[in-house]
Residue frames as a rotation matrix with the C-alpha (Angstrom) as fourth column:
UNK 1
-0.508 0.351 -0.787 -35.97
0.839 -0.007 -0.545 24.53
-0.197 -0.937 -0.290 0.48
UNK 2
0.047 0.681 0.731 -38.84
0.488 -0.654 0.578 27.13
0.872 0.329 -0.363 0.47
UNK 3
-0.854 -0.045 0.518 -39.93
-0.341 -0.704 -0.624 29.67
0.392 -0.709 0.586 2.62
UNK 4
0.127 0.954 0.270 -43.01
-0.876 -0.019 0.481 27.91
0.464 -0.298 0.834 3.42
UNK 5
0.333 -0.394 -0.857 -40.85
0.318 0.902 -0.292 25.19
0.888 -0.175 0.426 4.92
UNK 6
-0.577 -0.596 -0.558 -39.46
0.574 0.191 -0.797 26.87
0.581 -0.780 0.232 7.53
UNK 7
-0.280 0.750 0.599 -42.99
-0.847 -0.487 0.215 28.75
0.453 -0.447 0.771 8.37
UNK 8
0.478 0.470 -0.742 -44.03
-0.345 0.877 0.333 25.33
0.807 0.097 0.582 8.58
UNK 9
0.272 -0.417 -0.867 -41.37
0.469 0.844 -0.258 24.72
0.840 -0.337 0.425 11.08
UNK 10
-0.822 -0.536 -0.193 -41.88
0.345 -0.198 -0.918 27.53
0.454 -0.821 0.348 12.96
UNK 11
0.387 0.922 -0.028 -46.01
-0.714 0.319 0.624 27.38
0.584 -0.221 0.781 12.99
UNK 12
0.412 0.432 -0.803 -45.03
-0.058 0.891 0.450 23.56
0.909 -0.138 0.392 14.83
UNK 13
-0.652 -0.556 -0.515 -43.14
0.636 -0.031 -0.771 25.04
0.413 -0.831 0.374 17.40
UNK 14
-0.462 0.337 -0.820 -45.33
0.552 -0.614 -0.564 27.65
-0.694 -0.714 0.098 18.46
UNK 15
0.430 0.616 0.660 -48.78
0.893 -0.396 -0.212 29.67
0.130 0.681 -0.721 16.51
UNK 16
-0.392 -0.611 -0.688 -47.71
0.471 -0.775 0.421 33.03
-0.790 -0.159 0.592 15.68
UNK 17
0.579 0.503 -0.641 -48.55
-0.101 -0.737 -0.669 36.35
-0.809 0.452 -0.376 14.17
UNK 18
0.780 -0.502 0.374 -46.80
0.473 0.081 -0.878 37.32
0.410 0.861 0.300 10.37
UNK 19
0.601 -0.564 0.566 -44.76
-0.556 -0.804 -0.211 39.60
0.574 -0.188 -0.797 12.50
UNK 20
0.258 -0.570 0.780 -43.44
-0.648 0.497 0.577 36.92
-0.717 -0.655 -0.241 14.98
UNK 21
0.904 -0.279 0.325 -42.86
0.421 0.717 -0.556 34.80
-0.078 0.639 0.765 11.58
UNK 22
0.261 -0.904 0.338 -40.11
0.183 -0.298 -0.937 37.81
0.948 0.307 0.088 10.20
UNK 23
0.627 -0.537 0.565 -38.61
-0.777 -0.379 0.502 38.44
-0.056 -0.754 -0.655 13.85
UNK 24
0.683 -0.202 0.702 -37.95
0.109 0.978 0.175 34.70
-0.722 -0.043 0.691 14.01
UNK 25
0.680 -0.632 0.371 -36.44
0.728 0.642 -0.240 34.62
-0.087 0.433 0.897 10.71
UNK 26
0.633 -0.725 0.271 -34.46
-0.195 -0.489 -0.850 38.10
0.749 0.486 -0.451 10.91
UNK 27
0.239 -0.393 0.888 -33.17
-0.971 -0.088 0.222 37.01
-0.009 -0.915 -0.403 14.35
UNK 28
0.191 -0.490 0.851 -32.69
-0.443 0.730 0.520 33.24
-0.876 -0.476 -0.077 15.37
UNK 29
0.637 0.212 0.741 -33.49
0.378 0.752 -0.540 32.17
-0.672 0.624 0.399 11.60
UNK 30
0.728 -0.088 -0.680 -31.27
-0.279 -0.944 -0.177 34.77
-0.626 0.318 -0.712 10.00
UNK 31
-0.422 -0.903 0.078 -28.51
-0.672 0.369 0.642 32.31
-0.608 0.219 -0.763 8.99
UNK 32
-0.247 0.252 0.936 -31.07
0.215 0.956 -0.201 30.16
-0.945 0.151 -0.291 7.44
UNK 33
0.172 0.185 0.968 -32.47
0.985 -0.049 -0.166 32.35
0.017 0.982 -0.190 4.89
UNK 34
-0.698 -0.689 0.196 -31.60
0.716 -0.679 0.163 36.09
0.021 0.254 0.967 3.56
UNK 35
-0.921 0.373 -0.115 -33.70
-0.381 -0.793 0.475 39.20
0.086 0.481 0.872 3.16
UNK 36
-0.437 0.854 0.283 -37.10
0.859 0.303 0.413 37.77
0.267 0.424 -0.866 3.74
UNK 37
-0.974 -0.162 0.160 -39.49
0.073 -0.888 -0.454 40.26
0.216 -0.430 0.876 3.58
UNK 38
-0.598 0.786 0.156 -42.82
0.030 0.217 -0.976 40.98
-0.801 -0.579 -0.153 5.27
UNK 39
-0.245 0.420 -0.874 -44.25
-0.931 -0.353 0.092 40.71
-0.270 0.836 0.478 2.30
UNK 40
-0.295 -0.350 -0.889 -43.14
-0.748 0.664 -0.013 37.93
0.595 0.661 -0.458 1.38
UNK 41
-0.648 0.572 0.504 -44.74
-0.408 0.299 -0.863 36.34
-0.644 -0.764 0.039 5.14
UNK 42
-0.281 0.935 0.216 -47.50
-0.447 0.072 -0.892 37.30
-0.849 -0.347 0.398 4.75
UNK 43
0.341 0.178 -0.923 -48.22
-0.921 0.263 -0.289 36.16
0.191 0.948 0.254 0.48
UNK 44
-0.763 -0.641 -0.085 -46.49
-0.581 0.738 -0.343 32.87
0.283 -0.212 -0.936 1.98
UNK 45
-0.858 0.374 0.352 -48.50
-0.357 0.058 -0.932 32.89
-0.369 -0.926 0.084 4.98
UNK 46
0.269 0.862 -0.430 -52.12
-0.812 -0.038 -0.583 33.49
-0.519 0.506 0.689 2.48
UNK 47
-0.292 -0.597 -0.747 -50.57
-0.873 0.485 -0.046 30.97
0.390 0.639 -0.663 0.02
UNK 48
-0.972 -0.060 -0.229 -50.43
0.050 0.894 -0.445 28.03
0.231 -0.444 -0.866 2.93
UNK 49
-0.406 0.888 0.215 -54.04
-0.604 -0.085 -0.792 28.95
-0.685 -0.452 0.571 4.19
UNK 50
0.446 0.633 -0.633 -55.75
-0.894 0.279 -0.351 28.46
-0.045 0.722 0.690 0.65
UNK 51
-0.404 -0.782 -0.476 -53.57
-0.753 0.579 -0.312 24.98
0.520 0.232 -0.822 0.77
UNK 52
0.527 0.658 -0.538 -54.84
-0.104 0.678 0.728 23.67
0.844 -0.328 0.426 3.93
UNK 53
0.241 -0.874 -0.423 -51.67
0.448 0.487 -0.750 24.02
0.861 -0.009 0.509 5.66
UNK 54
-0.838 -0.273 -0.473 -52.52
0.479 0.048 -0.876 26.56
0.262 -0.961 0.090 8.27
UNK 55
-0.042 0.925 0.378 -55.39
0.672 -0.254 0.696 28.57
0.740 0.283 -0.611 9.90
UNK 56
-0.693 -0.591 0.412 -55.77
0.375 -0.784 -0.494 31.85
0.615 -0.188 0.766 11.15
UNK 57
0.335 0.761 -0.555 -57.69
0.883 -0.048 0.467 33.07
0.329 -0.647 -0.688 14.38
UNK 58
0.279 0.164 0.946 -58.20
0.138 -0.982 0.129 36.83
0.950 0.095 -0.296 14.98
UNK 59
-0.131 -0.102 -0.986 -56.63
0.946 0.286 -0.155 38.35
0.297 -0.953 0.059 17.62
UNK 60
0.892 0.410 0.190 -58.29
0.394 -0.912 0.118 41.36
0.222 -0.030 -0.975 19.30
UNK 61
-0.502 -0.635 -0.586 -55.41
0.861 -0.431 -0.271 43.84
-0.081 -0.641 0.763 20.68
UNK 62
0.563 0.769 -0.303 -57.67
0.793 -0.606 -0.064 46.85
-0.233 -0.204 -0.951 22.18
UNK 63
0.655 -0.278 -0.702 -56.04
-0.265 -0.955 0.132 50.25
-0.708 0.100 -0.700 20.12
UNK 64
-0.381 -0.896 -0.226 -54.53
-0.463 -0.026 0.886 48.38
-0.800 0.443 -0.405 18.00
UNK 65
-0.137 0.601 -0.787 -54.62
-0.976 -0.218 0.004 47.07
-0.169 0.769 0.617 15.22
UNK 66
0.775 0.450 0.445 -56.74
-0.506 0.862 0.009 43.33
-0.379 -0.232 0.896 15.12
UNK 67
-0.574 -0.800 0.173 -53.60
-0.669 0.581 0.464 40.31
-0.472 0.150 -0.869 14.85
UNK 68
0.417 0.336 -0.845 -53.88
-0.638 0.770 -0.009 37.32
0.647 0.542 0.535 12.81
UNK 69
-0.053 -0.786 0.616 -52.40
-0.900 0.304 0.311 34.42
-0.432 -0.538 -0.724 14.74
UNK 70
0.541 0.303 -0.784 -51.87
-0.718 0.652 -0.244 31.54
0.437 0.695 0.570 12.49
UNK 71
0.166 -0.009 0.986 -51.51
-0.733 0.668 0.129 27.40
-0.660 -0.744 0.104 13.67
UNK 72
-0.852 -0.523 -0.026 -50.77
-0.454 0.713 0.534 24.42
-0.261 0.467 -0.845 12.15
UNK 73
0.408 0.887 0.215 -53.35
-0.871 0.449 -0.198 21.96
-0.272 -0.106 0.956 10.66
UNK 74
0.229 -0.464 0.856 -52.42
-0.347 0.782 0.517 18.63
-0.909 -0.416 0.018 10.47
UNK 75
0.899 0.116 0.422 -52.27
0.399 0.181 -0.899 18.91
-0.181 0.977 0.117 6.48
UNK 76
0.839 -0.518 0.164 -49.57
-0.468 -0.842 -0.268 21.46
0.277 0.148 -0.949 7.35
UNK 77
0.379 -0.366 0.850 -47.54
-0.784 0.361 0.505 18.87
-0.492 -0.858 -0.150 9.70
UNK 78
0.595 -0.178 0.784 -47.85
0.571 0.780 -0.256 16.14
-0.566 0.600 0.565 7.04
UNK 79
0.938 -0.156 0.311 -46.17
0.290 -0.141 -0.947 18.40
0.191 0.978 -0.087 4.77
UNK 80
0.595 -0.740 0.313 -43.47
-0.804 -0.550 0.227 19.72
0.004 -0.386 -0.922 7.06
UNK 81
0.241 -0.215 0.947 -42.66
-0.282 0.918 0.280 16.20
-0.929 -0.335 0.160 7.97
UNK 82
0.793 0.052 0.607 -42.81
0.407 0.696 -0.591 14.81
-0.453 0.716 0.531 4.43
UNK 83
0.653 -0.695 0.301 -39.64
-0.282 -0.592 -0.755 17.61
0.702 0.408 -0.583 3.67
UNK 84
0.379 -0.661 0.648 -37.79
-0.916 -0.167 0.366 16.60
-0.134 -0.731 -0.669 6.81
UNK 85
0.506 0.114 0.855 -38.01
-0.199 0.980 -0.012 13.34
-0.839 -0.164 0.519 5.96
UNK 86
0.989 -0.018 -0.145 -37.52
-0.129 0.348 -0.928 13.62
0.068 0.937 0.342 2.20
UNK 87
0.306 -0.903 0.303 -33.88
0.926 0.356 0.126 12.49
-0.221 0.242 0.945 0.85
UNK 88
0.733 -0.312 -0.605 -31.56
-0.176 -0.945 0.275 15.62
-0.657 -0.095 -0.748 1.30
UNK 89
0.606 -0.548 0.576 -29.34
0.778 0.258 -0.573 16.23
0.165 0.795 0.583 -1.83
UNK 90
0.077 -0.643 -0.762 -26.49
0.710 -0.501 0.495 18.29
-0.700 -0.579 0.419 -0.80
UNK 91
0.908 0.418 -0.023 -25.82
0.218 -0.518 -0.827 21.12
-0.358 0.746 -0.562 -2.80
UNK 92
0.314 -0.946 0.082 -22.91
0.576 0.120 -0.809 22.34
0.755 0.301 0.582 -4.37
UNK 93
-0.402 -0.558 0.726 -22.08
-0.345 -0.642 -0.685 24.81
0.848 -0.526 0.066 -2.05
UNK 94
-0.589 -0.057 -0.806 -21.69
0.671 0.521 -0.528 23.57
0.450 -0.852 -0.268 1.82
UNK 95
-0.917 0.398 -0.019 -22.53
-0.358 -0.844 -0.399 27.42
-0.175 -0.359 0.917 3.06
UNK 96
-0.452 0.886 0.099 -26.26
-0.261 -0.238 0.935 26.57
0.853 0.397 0.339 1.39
UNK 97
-0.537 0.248 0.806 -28.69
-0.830 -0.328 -0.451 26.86
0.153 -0.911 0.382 4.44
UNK 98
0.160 0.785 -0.598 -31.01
-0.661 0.535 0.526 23.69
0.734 0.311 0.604 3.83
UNK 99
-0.028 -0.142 -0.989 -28.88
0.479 0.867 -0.138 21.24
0.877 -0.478 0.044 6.14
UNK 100
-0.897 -0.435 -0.082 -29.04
0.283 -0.422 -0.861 23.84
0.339 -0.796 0.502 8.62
UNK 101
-0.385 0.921 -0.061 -32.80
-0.865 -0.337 0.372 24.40
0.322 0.196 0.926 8.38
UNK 102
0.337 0.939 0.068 -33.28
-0.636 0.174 0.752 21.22
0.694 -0.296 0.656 8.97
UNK 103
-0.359 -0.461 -0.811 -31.08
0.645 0.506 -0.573 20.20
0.675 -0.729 0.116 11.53
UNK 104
-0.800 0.339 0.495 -33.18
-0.543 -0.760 -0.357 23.79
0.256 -0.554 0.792 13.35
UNK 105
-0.046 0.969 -0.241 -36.12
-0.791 0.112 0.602 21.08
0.610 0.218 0.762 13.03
UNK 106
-0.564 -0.451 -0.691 -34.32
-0.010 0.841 -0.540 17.81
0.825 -0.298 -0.480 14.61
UNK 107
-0.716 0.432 0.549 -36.52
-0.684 -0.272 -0.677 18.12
-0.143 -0.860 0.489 17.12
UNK 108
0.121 0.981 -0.152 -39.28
-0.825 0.014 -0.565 16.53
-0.552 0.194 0.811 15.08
UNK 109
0.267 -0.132 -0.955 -37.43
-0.594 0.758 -0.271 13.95
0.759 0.639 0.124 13.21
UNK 110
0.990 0.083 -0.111 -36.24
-0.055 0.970 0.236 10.49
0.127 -0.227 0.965 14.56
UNK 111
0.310 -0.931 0.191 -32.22
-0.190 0.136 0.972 9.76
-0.931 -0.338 -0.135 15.45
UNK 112
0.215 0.238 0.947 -32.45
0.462 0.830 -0.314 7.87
-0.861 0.505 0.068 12.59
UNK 113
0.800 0.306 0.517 -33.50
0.599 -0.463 -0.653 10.29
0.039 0.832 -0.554 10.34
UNK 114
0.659 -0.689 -0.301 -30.57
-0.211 -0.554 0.806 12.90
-0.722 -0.468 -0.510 12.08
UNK 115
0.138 -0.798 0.587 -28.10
-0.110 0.577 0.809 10.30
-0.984 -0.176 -0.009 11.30
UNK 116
-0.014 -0.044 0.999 -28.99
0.833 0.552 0.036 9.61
-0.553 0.833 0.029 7.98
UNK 117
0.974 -0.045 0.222 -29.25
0.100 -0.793 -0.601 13.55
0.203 0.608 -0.768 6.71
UNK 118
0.782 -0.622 0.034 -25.94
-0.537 -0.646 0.542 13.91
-0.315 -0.442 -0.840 8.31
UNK 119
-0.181 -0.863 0.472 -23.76
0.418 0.367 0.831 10.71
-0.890 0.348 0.294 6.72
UNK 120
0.644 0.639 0.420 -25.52
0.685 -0.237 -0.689 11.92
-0.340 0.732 -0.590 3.73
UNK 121
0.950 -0.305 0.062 -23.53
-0.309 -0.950 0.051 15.41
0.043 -0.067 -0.997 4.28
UNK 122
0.323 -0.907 0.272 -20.50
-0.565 0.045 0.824 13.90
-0.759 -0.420 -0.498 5.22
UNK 123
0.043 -0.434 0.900 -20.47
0.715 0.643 0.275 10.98
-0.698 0.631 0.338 2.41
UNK 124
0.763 -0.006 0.646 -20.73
0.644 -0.084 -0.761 13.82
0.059 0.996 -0.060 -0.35
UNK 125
0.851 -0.523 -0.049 -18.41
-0.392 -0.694 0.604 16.51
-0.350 -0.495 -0.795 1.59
UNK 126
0.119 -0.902 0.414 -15.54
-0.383 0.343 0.857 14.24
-0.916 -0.261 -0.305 1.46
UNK 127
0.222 -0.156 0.962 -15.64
0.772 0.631 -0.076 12.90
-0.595 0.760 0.260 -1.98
UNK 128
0.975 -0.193 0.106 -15.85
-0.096 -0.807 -0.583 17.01
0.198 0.558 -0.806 -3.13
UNK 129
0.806 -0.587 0.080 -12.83
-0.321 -0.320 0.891 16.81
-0.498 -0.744 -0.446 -1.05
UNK 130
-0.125 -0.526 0.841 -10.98
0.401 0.749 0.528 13.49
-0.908 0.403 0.118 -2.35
UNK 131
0.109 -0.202 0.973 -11.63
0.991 0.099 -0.091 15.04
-0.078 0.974 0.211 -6.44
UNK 132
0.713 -0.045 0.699 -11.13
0.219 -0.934 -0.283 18.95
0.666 0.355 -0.656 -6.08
UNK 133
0.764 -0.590 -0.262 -8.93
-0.093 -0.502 0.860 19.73
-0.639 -0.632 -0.439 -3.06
UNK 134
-0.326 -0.944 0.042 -5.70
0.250 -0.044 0.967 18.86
-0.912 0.326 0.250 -5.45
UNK 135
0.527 0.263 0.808 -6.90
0.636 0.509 -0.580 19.48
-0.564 0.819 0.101 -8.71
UNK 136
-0.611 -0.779 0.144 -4.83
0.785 -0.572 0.236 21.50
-0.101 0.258 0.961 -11.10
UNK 137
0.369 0.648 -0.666 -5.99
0.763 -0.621 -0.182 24.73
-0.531 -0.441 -0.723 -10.58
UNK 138
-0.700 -0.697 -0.158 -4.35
0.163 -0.371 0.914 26.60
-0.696 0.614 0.374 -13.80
UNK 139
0.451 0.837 -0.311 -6.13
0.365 -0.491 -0.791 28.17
-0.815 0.243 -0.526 -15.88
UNK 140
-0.604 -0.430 0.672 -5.03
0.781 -0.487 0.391 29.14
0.159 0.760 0.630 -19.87
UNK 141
0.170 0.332 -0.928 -5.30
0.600 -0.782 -0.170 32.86
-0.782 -0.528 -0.333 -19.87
UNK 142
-0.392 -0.457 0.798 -5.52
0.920 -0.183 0.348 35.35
-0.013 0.871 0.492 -22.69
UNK 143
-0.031 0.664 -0.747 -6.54
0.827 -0.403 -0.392 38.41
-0.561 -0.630 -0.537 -21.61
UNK 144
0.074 0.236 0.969 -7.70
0.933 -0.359 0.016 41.51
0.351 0.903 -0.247 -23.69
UNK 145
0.817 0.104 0.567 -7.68
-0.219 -0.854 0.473 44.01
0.533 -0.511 -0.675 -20.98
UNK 146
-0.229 -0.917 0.326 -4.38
-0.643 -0.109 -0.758 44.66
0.731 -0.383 -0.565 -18.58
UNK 147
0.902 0.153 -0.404 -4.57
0.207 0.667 0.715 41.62
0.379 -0.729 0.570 -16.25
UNK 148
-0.355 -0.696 0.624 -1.63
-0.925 0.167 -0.341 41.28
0.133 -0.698 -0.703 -12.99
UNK 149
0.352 0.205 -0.913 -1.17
-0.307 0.947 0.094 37.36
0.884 0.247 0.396 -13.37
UNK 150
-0.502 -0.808 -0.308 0.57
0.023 0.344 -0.939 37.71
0.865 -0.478 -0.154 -10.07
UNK 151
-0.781 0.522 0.342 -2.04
-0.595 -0.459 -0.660 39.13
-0.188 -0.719 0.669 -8.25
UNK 152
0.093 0.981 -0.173 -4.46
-0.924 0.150 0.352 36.91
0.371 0.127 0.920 -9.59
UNK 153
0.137 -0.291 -0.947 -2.63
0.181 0.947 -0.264 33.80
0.974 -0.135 0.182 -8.56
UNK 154
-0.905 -0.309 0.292 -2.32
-0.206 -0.283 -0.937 35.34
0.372 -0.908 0.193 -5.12
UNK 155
-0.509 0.702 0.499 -5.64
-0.831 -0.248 -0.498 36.02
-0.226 -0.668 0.709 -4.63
UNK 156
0.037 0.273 -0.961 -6.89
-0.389 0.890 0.238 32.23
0.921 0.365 0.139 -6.36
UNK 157
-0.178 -0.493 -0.851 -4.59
0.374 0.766 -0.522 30.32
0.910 -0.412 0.048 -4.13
UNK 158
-0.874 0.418 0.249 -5.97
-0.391 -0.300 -0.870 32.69
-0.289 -0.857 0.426 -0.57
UNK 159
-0.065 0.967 0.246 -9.45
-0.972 -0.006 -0.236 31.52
-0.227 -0.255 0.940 -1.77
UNK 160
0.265 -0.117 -0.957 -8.49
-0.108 0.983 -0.151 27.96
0.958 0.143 0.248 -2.54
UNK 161
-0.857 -0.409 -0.313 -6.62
0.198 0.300 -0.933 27.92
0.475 -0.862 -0.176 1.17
UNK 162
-0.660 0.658 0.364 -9.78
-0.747 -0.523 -0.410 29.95
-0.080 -0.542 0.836 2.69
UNK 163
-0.069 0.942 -0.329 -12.09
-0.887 0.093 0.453 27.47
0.457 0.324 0.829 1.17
UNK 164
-0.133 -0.245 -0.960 -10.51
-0.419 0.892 -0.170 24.99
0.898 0.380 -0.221 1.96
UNK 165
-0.967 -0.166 0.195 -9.98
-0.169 -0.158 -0.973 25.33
0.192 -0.973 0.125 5.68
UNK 166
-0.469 0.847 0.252 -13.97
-0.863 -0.379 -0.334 26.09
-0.188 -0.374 0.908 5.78
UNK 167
0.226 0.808 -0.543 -14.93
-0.830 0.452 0.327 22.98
0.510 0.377 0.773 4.04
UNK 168
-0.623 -0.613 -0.486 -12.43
-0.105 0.681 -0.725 21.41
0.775 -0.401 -0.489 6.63
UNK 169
-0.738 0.522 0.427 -14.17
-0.571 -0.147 -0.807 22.95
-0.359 -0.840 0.407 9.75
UNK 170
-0.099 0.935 -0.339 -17.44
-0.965 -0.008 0.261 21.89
0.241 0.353 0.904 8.40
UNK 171
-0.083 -0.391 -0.917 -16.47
-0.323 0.881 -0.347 18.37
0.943 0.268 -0.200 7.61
UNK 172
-0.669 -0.413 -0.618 -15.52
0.347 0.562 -0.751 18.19
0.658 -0.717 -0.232 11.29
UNK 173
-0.596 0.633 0.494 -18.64
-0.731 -0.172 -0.661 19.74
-0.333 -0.755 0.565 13.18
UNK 174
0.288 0.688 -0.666 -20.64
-0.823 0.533 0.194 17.62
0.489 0.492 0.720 11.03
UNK 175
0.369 0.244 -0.897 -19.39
0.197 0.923 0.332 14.50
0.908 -0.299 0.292 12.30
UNK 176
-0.955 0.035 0.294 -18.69
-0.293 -0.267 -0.918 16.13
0.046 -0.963 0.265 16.04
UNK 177
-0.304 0.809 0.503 -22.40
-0.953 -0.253 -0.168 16.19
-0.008 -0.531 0.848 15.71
UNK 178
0.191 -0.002 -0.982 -22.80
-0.492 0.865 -0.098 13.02
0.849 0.502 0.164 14.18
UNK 179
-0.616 -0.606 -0.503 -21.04
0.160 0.528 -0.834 11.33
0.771 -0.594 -0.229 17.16
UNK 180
-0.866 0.490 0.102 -22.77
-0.224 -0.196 -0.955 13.38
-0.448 -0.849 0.279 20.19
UNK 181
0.243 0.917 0.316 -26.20
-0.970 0.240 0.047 11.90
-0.032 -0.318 0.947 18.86
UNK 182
0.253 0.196 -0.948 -25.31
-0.209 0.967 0.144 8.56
0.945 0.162 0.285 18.01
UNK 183
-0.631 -0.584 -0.511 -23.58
0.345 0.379 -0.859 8.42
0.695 -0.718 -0.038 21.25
UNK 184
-0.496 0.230 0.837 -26.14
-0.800 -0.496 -0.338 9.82
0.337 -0.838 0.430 23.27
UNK 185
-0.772 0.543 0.330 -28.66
-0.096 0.413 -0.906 8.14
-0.628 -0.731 -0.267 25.60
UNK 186
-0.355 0.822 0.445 -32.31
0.893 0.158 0.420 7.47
0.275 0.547 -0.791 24.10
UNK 187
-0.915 0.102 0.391 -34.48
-0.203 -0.953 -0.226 10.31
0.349 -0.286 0.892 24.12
UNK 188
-0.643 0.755 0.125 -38.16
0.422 0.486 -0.765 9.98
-0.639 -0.439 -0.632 25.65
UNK 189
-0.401 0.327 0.856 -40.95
0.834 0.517 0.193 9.61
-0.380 0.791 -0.480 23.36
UNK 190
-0.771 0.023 0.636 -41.79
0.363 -0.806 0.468 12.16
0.523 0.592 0.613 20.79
UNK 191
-0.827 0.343 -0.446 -44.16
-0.034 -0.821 -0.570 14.98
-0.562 -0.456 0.691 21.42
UNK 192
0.016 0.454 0.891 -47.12
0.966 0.223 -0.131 14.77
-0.259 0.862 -0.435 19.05
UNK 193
-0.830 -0.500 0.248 -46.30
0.556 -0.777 0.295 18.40
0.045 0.382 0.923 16.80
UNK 194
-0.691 0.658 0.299 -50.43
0.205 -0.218 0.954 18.75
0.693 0.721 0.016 16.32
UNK 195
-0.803 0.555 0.219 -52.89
-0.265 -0.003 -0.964 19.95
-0.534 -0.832 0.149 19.14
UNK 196
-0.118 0.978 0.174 -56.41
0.812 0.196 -0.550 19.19
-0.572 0.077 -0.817 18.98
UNK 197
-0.507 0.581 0.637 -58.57
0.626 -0.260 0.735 20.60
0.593 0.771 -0.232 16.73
UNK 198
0.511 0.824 0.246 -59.77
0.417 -0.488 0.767 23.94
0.752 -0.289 -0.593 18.28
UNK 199
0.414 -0.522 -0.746 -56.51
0.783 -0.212 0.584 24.34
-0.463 -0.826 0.321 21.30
């Protein structure tokens, strides 16, 4: 997942300055990605332009200084879309932010598509489960420096229990959600993501 993925997904909710890009992501998006900085926006931001991907309309602000406000173009929309869409490969670590990124997007995808990023998550979750949760967790040890073999087996076996627990929780919100969409009602028909040329 890039950073020009989840501009992309917050350009289709709503145009916005570079500054309403990093509020967004140090505030509601903050869990999605780390440290971005306004730098980094705005070299994003310049990046997607020279793409095709968005486009930027001046905004006066009398005493201040003049705003960019930048919009989707429907090159941009195709490309968001072609990432929401694309086959999600879980990573090794659950914590990584991608399945959260684009479950922030679900908005724009299909049930379908939901459903299928989410058995996805669950069919690889549970197999990490079924070949590592028991495995022998011993380790040959020969250490060169003073080592406390007691303390290290303490603190091993708290982050084996800690992890474990977390990849438990997980496991279950995932298919909590899983359930409350398949089980919902239909939804009424999509929004189209793209205004007109010129709104």
């Amino acid at each position: 997942m890039k950073l020009e993925h989840l501009l992309l997904g917050v350009l289709a909710t709503k145009a916005s300055t570079g500054y309403d890009l990093k509020k967004y992501l140090d505030e509601h998006g903050r869990f999605l990605r780390s440290n971005t900085q306004m730098s980094q926006v705005y070299r994003s931001l310049g990046r997607m332009e020279s793409d095709g991907w968005v486009r930027h309309s001046i905004e006066e602000r009398p005493g201040a200084t003049d705003a960019k406000r930048y919009r989707l173009t429907p090159e941009g929309g195709t490309v968001l879309m072609d990432w929401l869409t694309s086959a999600y490969q879980p990573p090794s670590r659950f914590e990584n932010p991608e399945l959260m990124a684009r479950l922030s997007l679900a908005g724009f995808l299909r049930r379908m598509d939901v459903l299928r990023l989410l058995d996805t998550e669950l069919e690889v979750r549970t197999a990490e489960v079924a070949r590592f949760r028991h495995r022998d967790r011993r380790i040959e040890m020969d250490p060169d420096l003073p080592f406390d073999p007691e303390l290290h087996t303490t603190v091993s076996e708290w982050a084996h229990e800690t992890g474990s627990g977390a990849m438990d929780a997980h496991i279950l919100a995932v298919a909590r959600l899983r359930d409350a969409i398949a089980d919902a009602p239909d939804h009424p028909p999509l929004i189209p993501i793209i205004a007109a040329e010129g709104n």
